[in-house]
C-alpha positions as CSV (number, residue, x, y, z in Angstrom):
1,X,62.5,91.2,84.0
2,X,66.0,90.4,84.2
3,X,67.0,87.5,86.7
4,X,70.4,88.9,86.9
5,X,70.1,91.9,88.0
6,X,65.9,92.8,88.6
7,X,65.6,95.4,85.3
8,X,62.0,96.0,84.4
9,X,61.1,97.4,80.5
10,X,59.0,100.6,81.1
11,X,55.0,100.1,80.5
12,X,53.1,97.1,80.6
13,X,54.2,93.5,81.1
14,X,54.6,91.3,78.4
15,X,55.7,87.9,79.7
16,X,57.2,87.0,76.0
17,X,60.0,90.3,76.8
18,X,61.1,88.2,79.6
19,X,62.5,85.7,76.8
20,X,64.4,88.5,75.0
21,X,68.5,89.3,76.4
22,X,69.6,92.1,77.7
23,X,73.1,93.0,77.1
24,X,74.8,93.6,80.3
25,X,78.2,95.4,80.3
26,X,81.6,93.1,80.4
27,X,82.8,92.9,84.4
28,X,86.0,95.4,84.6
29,X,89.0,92.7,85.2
30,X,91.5,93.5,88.2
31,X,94.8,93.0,88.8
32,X,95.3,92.5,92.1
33,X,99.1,92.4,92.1
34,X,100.2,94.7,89.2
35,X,103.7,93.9,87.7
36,X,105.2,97.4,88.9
37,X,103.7,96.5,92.5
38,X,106.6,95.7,94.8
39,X,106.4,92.1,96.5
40,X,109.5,92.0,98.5
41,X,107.1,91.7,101.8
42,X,105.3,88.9,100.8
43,X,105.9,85.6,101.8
44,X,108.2,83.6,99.8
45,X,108.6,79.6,99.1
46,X,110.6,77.4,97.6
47,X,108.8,76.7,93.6
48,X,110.6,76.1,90.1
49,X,109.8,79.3,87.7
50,X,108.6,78.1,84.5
51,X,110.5,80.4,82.2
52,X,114.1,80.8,84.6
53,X,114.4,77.7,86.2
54,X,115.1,79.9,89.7
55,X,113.8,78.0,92.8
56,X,112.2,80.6,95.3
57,X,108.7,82.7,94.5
58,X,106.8,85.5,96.0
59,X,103.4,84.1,96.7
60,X,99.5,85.6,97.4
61,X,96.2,83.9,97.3
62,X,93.4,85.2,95.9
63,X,89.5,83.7,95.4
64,X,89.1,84.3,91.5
65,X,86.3,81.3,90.8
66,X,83.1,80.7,92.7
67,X,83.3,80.7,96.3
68,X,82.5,77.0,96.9
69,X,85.7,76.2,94.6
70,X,89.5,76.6,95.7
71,X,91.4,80.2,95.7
72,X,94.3,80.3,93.0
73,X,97.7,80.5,94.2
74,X,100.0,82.9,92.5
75,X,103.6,82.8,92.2
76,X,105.9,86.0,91.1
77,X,109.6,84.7,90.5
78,X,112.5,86.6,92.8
79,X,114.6,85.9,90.3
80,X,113.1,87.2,86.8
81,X,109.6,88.7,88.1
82,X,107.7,86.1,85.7
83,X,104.1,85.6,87.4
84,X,102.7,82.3,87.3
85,X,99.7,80.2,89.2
86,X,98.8,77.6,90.6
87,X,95.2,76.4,91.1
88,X,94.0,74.5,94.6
């Protein structure tokens, strides 16, 4: 049986199946702020862009480790749109 997510092999047990990996499909990745997505109502604050050099962001949080770790904090420049993050 699979510990991840409970799948039993049809017919009779065999505890030395148990040992052998099931191939589970690759999680889908989302973007949870797309780059056409418009971001003048977020919240802005005051953060150097890497790539302009402009001082003011666009700014959201989102939890995209384990839940007992910190949320990533990602930037989106009002100057040039480059998106960048910050981990806390």
């Amino acid at each position: 049986m699979c510990q991840k997510c409970g799948y039993k092999k049809p017919g009779k047990h065999n505890p030395a199946d148990d040992a052998k990996k099931i191939n589970h499909p690759k999680k889908e990745v989302i973007t949870v702020i797309g780059k056409e997505d418009d971001v003048r109502t977020m919240p802005i604050q005051e953060i150097a862009c890497p790539k302009c050099g402009n001082n003011t962001a666009y700014f959201w949080q989102v939890q995209t480790r384990g839940g007992d770790e910190g949320s990533t904090l990602f930037f989106r420049c009002t100057k040039c749109d480059f998106t960048f993050r910050q981990y806390t």
